[in-house]
C-alpha positions, 0 to 999 in steps of 0.5 A: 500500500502507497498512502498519497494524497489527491493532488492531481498527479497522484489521481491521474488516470494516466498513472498505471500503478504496478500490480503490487502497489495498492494506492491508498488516497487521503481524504482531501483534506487531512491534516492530521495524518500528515505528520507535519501539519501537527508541527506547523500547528504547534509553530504557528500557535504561539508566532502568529498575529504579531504586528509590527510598527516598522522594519526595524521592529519586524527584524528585531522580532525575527531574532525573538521568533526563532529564539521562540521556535528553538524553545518550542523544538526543545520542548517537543524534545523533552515531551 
């Protein structure tokens, strides 16, 4: 069995799959049983709606969200 998503070259009609590989396709929308999405949701959660005043803030803020990032990453570990 291949799991793949429904992207439109993996449901391609002119895909001619080998005889001892069964394509098994996600629901069109799953994020939970691609791994990675469970991470970007565990990301995105403490970064987003930050609004920033000038550039300058915004490049200051980009040393503080990857401090962040690195402190969720070594939280993930530890859990």
């Amino acid at each position: 069995m291949l799991q793949v998503d429904q992207a439109p070259a993996h449901t391609s009609s002119a895909i001619r799959w080998q005889e001892f590989i069964i394509p098994l396709f996600q629901p069109a929308s799953a994020p939970e049983l691609n791994p990675i999405e469970r991470l970007w949701q565990l990301l995105k959660k403490p970064l987003k709606n930050q609004l920033f005043s000038s550039l300058q803030t915004l490049c200051v803020g980009v040393a503080r969200r990857r401090h962040r990032i690195q402190e969720i990453f070594d939280q993930l570990i530890l859990e």
